[in-house]
N, C-alpha and C positions, 0 to 999 in steps of 0.2 A: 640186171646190171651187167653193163661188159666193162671191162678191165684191160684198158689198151696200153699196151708197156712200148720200149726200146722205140726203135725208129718209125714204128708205127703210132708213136703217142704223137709224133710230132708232127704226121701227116694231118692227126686231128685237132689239134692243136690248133694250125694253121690252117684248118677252116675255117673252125670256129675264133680266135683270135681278130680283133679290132684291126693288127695289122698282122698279116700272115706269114712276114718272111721268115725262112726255117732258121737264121742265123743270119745276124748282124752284117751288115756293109761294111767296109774298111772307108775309112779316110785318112788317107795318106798323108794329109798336110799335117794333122796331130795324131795320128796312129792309134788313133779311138776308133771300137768298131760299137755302132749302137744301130735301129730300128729297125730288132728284131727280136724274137722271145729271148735269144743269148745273147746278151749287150754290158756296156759298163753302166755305171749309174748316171745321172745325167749330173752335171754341173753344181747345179741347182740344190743338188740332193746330198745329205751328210749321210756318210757313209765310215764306218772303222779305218776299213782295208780298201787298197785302190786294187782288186782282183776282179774278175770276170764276174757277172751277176746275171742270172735267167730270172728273166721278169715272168710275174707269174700270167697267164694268160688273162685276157680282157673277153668278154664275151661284147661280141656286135651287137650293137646295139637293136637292130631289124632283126635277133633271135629270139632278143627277152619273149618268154610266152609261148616259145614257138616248141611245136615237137619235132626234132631234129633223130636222125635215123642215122646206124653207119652199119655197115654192111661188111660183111668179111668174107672174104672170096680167095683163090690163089688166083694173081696174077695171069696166068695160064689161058684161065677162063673168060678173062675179060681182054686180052690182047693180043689178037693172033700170032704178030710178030714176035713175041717173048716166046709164047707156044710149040713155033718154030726153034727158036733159039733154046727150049729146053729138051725139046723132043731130037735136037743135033748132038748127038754123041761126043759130034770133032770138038768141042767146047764144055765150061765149067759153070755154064748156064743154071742156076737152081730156081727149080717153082717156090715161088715168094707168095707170102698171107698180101694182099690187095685190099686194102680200106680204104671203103667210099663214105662220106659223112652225106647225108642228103634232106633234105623241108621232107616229112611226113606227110602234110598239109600237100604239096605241089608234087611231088615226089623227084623234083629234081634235084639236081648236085648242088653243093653246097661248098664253091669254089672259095681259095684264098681271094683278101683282100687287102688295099693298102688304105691304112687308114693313122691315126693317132692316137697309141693309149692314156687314158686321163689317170688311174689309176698311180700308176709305178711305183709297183707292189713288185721289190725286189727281192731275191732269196739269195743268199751267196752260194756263189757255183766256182769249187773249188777243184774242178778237175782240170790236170794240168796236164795236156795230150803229148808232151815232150818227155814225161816221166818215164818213158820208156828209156830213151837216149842215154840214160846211164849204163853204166857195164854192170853185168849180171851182180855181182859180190856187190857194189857199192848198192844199188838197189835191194837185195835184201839184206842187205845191212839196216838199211831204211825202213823196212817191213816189219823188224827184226825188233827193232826201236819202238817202233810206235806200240806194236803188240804187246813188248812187254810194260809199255803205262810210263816209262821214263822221263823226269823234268825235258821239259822243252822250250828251258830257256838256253840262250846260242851258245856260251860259253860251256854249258854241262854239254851240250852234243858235242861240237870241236874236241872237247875234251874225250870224252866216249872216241869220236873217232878216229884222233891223235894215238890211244887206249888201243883201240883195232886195227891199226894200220897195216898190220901184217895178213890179215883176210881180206885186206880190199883192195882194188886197183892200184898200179903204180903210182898213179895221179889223180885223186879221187876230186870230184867239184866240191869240194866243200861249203860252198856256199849255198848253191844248188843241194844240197842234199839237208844243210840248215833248213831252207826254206819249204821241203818238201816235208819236211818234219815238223815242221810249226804249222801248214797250214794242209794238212792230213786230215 
């Protein structure tokens, strides 16, 4: 059994995935991103919360059966050009783990595809990549909160941080910092 984590999960992922894209298309016109393993829910579908949701991968359907290989290498070894660019001092170039998913049967690669999942088997994915953009004190004021287990209904936090005002930013987003609290 291998155990493929971080950005390498999603290399494989999007092999094996019915549709392969590593992340959602934007459409501008409604500023929904979906057809891709990190997408919204569709339309169609009842959902709690209207936040970001990673659909759980689909297997293609031409794998059922199949015995399917992935291969872990550094990067290094498999593309001359990286090899170069790590073996160059002048740069911050690092040898990278390189997973290849491959047919066992054919022993070829086993490229992404575009296709449609039937599935949508959604999981809510509450990472919210702006959470940084707070200033240091109002952020762990945040941390601070959740760790110690505190109601997180809006009015006890505002009040909490009404309460703290004097450890945190001059202008703390208080709403922003509501909502990084409820859905932590």
């Amino acid at each position: 059994m291998l155990v493929v984590d971080r950005t390498a999960s999603v290399s494989v992922a999007r092999a094996l995935d019915v549709n392969g894209a590593t992340l959602a298309g934007m459409d501008y016109d409604t500023g929904r991103v979906n057809t891709g393993l990190i997408e919204y829910a569709p339309d169609d579908v009842e959902t709690e919360v209207s936040s970001r949701y990673a659909r759980n991968p689909e297997l293609r359907e031409e794998l059922y059966g199949a015995e399917v290989g992935i291969m872990v290498t550094r990067r290094s070894e498999v593309d001359e050009e990286y090899a170069e660019l790590v073996n160059d001092s002048s740069n911050d170039a690092r040898d990278m783990m390189w997973y290849t998913v491959f047919d066992m049967e054919t022993e070829e690669g086993i490229e992404p595809v575009e296709g449609e999942p039937v599935g949508y088997s959604f999981l809510e994915w509450r990472f919210d990549p702006t959470a940084g953009n707070l200033p240091d004190q109002d952020w762990e004021f945040v941390q601070q909160y959740i760790d110690n287990g505190l109601p997180t209904d809006e009015e006890t936090i505002i009040e909490n941080i009404e309460q703290n005002s004097d450890e945190l930013s001059a202008s703390p987003n208080t709403e922003r910092m509501v909502g990084l609290i409820q859905n932590l």
